[in-house]
Biotite code that builds the C-alpha atoms (Angstrom):
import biotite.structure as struc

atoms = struc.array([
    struc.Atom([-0.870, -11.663, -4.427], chain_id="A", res_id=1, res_name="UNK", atom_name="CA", element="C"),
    struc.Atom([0.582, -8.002, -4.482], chain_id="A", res_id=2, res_name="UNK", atom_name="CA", element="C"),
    struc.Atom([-2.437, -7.238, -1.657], chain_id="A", res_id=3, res_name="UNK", atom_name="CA", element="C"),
    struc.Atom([-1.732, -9.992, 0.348], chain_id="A", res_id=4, res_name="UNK", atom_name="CA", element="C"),
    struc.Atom([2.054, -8.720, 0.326], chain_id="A", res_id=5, res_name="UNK", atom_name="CA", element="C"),
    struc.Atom([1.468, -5.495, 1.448], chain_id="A", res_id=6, res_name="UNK", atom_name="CA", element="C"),
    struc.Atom([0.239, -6.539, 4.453], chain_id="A", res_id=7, res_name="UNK", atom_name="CA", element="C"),
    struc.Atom([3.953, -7.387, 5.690], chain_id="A", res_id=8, res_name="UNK", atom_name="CA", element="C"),
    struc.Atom([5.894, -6.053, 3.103], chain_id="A", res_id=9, res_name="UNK", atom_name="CA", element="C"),
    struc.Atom([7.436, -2.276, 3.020], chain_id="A", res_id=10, res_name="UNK", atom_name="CA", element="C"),
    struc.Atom([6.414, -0.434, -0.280], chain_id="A", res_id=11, res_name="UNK", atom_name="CA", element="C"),
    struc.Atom([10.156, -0.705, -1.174], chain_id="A", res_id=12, res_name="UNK", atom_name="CA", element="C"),
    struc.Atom([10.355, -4.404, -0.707], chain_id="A", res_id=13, res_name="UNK", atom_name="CA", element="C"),
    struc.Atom([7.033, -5.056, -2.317], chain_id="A", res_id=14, res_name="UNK", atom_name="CA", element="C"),
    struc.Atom([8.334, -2.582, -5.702], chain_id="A", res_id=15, res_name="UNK", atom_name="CA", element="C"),
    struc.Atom([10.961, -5.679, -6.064], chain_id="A", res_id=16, res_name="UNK", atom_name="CA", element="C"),
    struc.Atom([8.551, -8.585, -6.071], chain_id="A", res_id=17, res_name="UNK", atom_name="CA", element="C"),
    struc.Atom([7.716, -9.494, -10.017], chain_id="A", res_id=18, res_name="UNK", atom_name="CA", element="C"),
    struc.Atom([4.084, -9.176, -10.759], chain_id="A", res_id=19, res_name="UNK", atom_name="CA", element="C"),
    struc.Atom([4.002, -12.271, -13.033], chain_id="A", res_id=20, res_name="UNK", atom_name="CA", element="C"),
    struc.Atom([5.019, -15.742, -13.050], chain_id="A", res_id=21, res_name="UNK", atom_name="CA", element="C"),
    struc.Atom([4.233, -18.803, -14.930], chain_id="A", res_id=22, res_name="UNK", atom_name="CA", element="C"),
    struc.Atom([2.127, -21.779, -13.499], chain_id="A", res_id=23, res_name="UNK", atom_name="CA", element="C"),
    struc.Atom([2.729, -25.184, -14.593], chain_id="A", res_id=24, res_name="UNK", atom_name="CA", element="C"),
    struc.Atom([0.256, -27.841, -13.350], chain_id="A", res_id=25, res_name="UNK", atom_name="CA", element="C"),
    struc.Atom([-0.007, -26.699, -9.714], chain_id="A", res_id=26, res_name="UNK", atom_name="CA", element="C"),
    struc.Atom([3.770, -25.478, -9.204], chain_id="A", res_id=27, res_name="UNK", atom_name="CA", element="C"),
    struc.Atom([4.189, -21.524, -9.799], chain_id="A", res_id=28, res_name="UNK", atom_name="CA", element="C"),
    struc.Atom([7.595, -20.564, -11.078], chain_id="A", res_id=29, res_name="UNK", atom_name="CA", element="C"),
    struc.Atom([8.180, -17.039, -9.800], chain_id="A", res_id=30, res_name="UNK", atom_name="CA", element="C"),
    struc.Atom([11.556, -14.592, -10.428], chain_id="A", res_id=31, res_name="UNK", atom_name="CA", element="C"),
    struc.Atom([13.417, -13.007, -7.895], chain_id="A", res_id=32, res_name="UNK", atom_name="CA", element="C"),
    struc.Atom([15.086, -9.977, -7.672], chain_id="A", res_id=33, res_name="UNK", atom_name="CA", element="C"),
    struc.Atom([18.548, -10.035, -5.306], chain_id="A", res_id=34, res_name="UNK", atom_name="CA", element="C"),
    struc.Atom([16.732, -7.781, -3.281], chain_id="A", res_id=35, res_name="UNK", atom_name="CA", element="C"),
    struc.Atom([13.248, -9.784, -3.130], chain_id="A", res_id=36, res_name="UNK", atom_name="CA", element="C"),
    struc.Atom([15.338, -13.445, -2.629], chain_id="A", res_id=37, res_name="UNK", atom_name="CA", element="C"),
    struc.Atom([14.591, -12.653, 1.416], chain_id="A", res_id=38, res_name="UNK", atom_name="CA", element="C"),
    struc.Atom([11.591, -12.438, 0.644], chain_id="A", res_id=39, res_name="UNK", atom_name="CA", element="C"),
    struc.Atom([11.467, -15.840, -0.875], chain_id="A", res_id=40, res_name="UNK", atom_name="CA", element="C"),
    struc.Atom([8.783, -17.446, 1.729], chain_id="A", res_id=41, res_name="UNK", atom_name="CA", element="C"),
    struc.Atom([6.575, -14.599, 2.129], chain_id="A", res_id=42, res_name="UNK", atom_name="CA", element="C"),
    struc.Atom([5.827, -14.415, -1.569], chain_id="A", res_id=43, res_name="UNK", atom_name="CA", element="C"),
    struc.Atom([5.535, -17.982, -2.055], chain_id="A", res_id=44, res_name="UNK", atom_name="CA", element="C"),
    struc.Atom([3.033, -18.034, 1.230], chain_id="A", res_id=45, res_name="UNK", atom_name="CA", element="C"),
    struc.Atom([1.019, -15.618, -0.427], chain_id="A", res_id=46, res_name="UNK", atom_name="CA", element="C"),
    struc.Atom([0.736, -17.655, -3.845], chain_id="A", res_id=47, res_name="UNK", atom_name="CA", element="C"),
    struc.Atom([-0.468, -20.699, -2.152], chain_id="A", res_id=48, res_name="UNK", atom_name="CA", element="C"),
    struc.Atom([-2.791, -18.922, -0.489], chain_id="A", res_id=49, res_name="UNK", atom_name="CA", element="C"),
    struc.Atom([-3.833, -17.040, -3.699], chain_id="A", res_id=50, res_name="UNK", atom_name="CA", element="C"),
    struc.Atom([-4.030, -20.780, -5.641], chain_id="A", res_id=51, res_name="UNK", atom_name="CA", element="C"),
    struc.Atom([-5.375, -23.162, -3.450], chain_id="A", res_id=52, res_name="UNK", atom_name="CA", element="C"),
    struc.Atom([-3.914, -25.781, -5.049], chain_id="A", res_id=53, res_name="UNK", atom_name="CA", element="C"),
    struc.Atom([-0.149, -25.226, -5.183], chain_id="A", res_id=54, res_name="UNK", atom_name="CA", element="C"),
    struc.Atom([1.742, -27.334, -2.929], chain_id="A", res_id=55, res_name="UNK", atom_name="CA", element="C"),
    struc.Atom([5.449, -26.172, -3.945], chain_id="A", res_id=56, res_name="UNK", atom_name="CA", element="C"),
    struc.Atom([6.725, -22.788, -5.532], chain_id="A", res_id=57, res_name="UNK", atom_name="CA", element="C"),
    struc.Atom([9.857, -22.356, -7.555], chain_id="A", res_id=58, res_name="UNK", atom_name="CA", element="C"),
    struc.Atom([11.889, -19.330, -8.080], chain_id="A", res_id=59, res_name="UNK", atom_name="CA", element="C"),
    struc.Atom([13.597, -19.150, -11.390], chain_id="A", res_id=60, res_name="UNK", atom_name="CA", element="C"),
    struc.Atom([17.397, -18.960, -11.419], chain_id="A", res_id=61, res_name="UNK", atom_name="CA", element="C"),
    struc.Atom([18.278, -18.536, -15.182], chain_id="A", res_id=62, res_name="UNK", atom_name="CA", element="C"),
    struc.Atom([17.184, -17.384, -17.989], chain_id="A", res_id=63, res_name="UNK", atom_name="CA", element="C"),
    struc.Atom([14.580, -19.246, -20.829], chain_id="A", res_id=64, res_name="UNK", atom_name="CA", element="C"),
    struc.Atom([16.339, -21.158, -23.192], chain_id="A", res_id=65, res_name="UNK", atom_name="CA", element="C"),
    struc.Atom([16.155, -23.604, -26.066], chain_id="A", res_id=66, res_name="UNK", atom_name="CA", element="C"),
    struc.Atom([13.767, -24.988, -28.417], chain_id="A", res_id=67, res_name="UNK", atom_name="CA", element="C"),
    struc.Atom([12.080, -26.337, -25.303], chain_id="A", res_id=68, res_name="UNK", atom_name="CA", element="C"),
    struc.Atom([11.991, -23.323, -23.317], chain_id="A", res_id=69, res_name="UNK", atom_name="CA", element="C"),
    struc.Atom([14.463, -24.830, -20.544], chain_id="A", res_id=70, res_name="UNK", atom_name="CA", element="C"),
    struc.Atom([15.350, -22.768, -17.264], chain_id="A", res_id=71, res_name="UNK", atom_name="CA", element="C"),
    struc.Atom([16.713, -23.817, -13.860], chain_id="A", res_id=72, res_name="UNK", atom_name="CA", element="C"),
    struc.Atom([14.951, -23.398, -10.921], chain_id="A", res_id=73, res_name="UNK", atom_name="CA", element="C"),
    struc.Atom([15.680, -23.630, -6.997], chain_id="A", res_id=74, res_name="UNK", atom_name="CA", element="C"),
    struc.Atom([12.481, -24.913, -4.214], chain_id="A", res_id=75, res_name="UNK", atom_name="CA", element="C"),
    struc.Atom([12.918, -22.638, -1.582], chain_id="A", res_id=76, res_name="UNK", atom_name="CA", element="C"),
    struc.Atom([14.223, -23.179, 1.584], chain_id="A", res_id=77, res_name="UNK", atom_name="CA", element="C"),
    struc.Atom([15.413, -26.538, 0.319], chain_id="A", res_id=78, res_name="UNK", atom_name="CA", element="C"),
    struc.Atom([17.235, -24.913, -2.703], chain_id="A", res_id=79, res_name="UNK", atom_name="CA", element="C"),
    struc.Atom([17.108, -28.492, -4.574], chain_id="A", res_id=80, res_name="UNK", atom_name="CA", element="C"),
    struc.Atom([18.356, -27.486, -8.136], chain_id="A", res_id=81, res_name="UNK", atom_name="CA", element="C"),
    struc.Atom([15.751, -28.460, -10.865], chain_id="A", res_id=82, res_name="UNK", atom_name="CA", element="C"),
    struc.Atom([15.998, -28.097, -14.568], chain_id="A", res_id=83, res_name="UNK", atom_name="CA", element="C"),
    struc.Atom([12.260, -27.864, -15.468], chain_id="A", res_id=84, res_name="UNK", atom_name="CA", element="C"),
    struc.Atom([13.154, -28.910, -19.274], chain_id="A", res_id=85, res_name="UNK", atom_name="CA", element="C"),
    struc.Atom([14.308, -32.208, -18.377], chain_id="A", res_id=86, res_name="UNK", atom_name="CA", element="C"),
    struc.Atom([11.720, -32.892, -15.761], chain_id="A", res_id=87, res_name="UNK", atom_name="CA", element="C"),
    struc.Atom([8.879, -32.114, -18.856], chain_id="A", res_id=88, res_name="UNK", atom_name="CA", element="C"),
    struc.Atom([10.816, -34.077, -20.837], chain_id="A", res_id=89, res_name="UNK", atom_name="CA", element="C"),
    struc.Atom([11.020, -37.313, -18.499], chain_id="A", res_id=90, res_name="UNK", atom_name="CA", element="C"),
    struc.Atom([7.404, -37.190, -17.989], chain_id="A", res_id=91, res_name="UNK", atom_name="CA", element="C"),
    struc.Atom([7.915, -36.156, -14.479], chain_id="A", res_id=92, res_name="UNK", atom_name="CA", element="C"),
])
């Protein structure tokens, strides 16, 4: 993902994007710095690209919590508020 990042991204910008994030079925959930956040759409472009068959990537927006391992997220550009826990939990 890095390599397809550095073909747009400064060195600077691309020393703020996260290495790691977490897939769950096909939906990546990705952490963002405040200086990577506008980034946002480049970095999820380059994960679908990277997994074929992601449709949607989240970005994190708190931290892992709980028994259940609960954190909100936000789909960017639409920033619709998720709470991945609950969505698991409804069989969603």
């Amino acid at each position: 993902m890095k390599e397809l990042l550095s073909e747009s991204l400064s060195r600077e910008e691309l020393s703020n994007v996260y290495g790691s994030y977490d897939i769950v079925g096909d939906m990546p959930i990705i952490r963002l710095t405040s200086a990577s956040e506008k980034n946002a759409a480049q970095i999820a472009d380059a994960l679908m690209s990277v997994h074929g068959n992601v449709k949607t990537v989240l970005a994190q927006t708190s931290p892992i919590a709980g028994e259940f391992r609960f954190r909100r997220l936000t789909q960017s550009p639409l920033f619709i508020d998720l709470t991945i826990g609950s969505l698991l939990w409804r069989g969603e």
